[in-house]
N, C-alpha and C positions, 0 to 999 in steps of 0.2 A: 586327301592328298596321298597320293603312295608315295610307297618307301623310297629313299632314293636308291642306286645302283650304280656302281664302278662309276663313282665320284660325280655322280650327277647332282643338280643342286634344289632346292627347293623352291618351286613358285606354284603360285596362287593363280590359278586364270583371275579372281577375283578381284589382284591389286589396283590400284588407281589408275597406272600410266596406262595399262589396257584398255580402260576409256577415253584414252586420248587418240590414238591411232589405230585401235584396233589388233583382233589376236598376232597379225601377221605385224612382226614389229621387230625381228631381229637384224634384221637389215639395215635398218634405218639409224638408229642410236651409232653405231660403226660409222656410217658417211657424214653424221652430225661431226662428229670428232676429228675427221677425217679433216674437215672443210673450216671446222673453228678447234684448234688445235688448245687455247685460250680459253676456251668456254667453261669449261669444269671449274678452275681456277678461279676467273672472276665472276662466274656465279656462285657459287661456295663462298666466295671474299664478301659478296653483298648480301648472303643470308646471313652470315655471322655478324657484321656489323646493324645487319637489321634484328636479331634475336637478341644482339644486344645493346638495343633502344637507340642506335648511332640512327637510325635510319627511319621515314617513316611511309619507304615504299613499299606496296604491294609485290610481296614476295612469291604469291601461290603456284604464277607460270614457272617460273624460274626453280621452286622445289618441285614443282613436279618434273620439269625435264630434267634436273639432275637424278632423280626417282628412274624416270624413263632410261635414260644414258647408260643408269646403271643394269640394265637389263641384256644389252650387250655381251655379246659372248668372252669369254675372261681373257682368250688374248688379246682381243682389242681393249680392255681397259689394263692390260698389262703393260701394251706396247704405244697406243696412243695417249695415257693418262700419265705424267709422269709423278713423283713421290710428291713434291711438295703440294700439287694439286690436290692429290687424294686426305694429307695432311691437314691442309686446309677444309676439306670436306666433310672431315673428321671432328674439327672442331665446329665447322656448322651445325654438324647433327649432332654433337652434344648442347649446344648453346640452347638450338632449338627446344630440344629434349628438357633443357633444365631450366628457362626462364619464360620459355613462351607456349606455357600451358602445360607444364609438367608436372605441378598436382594435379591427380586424380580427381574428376568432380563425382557426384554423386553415382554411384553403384561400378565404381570402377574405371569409368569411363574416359579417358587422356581426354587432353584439349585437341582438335585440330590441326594445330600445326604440328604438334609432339606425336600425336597418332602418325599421319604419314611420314615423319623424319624417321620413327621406328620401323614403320615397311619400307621403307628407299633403304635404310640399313641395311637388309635381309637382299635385296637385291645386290647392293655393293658388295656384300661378304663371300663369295666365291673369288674377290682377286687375294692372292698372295699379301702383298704390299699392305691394304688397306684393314684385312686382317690381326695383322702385325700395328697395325697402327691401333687396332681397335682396342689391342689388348696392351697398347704402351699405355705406364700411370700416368706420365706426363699428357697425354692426349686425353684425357681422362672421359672419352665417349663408352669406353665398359662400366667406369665408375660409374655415369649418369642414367645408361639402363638398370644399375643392381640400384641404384637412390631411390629410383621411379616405383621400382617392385616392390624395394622395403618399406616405403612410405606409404603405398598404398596398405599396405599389409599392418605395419602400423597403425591406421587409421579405421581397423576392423572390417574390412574388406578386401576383395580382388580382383584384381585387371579383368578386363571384361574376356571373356575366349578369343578373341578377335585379335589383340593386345598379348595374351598368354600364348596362341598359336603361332606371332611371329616372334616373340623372343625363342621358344625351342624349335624351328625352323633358324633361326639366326645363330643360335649355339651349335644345331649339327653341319650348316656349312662353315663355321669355323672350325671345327675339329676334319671335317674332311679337307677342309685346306691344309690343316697342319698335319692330316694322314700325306697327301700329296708331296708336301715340300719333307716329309721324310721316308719317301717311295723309295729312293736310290740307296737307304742304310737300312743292312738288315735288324731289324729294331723296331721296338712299338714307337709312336711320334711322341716328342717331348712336348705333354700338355700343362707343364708346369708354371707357366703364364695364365694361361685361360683358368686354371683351380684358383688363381688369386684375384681373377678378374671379376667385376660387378657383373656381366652377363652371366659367369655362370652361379653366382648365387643368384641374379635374378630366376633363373631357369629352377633353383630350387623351391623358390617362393612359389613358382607354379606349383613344384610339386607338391605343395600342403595346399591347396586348392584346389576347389570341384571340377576345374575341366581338367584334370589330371587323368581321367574315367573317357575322358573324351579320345577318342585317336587321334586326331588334327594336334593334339599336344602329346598324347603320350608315346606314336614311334617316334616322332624326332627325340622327343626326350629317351626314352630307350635308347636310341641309336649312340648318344651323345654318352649315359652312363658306361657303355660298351667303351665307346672308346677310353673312357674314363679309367676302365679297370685295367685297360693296358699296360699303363703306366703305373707301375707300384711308387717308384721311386719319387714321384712327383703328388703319390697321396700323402707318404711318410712325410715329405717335408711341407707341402701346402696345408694338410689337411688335420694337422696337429692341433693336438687340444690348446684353448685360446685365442685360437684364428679364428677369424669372423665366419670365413668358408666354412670353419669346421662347424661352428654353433648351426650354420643354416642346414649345415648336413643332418647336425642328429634331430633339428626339428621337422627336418622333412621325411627320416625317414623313420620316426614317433608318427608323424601327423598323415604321413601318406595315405591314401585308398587301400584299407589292406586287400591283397587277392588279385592285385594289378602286376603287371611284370615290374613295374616301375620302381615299386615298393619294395620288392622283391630284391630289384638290382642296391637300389638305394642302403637297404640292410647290408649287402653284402661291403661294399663299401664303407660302411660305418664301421662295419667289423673286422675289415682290415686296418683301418685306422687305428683303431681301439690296439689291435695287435700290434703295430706298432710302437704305439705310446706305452704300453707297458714291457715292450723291450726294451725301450730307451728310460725306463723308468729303473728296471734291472740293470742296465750298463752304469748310470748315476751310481744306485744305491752299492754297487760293486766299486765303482771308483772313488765314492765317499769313504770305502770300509778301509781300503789302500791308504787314504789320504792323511793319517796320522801326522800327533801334530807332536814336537819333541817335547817330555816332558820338562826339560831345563830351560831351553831357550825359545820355545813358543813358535820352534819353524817349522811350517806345514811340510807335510808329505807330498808334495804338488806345488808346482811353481807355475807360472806364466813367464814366458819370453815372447810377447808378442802376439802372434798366431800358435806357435808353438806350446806344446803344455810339459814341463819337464818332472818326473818321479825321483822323489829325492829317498835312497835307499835307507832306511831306517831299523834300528839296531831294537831288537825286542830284550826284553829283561830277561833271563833264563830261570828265574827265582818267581813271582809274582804272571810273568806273562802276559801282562797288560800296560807295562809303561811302556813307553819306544823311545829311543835315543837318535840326534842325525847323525852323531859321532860319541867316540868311547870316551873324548874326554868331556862331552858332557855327560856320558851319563854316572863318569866318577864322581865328578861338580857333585851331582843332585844325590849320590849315594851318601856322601860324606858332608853336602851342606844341605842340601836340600829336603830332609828329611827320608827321603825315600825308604831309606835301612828300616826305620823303624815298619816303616809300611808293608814293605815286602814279607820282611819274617812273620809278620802277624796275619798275611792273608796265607803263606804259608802254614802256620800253627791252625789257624783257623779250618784249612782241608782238610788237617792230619785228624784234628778234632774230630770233624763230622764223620768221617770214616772208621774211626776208632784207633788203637791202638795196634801200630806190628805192622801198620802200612803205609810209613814214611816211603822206604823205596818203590813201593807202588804208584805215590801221590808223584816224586821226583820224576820217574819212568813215563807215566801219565804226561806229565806237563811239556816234559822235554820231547813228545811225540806231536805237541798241539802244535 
């Protein structure tokens, strides 16, 4: 499959619905919609009630032309499809994807129904809408492709190429939808949905698997890390240590094909990550060192209000240089009850000691510059 170009999307001459009517077929899907305005809806309504177990009609016509419909040029599924339809579709092909045939059987291979609800995906992913749909939690059809991926990988194997070439096909036309609906701002596209979404750790479980070497998986996947690096903003915060995203990142890009661009891009990413998390590890350990806690009455350097974080200005000992006060009258309280006196003078004595003798005003001089 070549690459795609100025937002063009991925297909397959190979997918299913092209044995139904034949190459010439973009015409047709538009006049279906045209003439049952209805049809997406309540056929989507009756795969989902049949994937789950309500139903025990033969559903195959019915997925395949919604497979088919979704082929359709993306303004007619923008302007004849409307949202709760596609919403509904959404949750067909998760349901499908997750109880009717969504483990893996032997060498990788999906069940039937789960195999083409995965390519009718990849055809629907050029609209706008459906997109956004894909990658809401609540709709949970990106959880169900990254389940599919992890589970199979779990199980000590991998989706078959066939399986791995339309999840990264699926991932690069959802980043080119969300390159699109952020054409008009000048600005990389906020991919910060899709870093938390099941699709795109599914897309990295590809990439610790052998058809990673393959093309059919690795431009699209290239294409998808590109967009990926765009967005710095949305690595630092999806892609933080902890996150599930993040653990699939560093094993994919430990586990990748080394010497592939793929692997290549994958490291680079990791290691802006990384750069990340140890800056924000440095702002921590710098706002802990701020955070003092008073030695009388035990109130931190730091407060909360809310959202808000408030610095509560704290009074150093000018003697010792290591106790802090929130206020002067406690740190009389602690000078004269609290034992402090004695503590101070003796770590005092104890400096003058180490340095010897004749370098009291040195040690004073010193302290009062710390």
């Amino acid at each position: 499959a070549p690459v795609p170009r100025d937002g063009a999307r991925w297909h397959r001459p190979d997918s299913p619905w092209h044995h139904l009517v034949g190459v010439q077929i973009q015409p047709e899907p538009t006049l279906i919609l045209r003439q049952q305005p209805g049809f997406v809806a309540g056929s989507a309504g009756q795969v989902y009630r049949w994937a789950k177990g309500e139903s025990n009609d033969q559903m195959w016509q019915i997925m395949y032309m919604l497979g088919y419909i979704g082929t359709a040029p993306a303004n007619a599924l923008d302007t004849l499809v409307d949202e709760d339809a596609k919403r509904t579709l959404c949750k067909a092909f998760a349901a499908s994807i997750s109880l009717k045939g969504g483990s893996p059987e032997r060498h990788g291979r999906l069940g039937k129904v789960a195999s083409e609800a995965l390519g009718f995906i990849t055809a629907w992913s050029k609209d706008h809408t459906f997109v956004h749909l894909l990658l809401h939690k609540k709709v949970c059809l990106g959880k169900a492709i990254g389940v599919v991926a992890e589970t199979t990988k779990a199980g000590g194997t991998h989706l078959v190429i066939n399986h791995a070439q339309t999840i990264a096909e699926l991932c690069a036309n959802v980043c080119i939808s969300l390159m699109k609906q952020d054409a008009r701002r000048d600005e990389p596209p906020e991919l910060a949905e899709f870093l938390a979404n099941g699709a795109f750790r599914a897309l990295l479980v590809q990439c610790e698997g052998p058809h990673i070497t393959d093309v059919r998986v690795a431009e699209p996947a290239d294409m998808v890390l590109d967009f990926v690096k765009m967005d710095p903003s949305s690595i630092r915060k999806y892609l933080a240590k902890g996150g599930t995203s993040r653990e699939c990142l560093d094993r994919a890009a430990l586990k990748c094909h080394q010497g592939t661009p793929v692997a290549a891009q994958l490291r680079e990413i990791a290691a802006l990550a990384d750069a990340f998390d140890a800056l924000k590890e440095n702002k921590a350990t710098a706002a802990d060192a701020n955070a003092h806690m008073c030695r009388s009455c035990d109130r931190p350097g730091m407060e909360k209000h809310g959202d808000m974080t408030r610095v509560i200005k704290m009074h150093k000992c000018s003697g010792c240089r290591h106790a802090y006060y929130c206020s002067k009258e406690c740190q009389r309280t602690d000078w004269k009850q609290g034992g402090h006196k004695e503590e101070c003078l003796g770590t005092q004595e104890s400096f003058a000691e180490d340095l010897g003798p004749g370098k009291r005003f040195f040690i004073e001089k010193l302290m009062t510059s710390i």
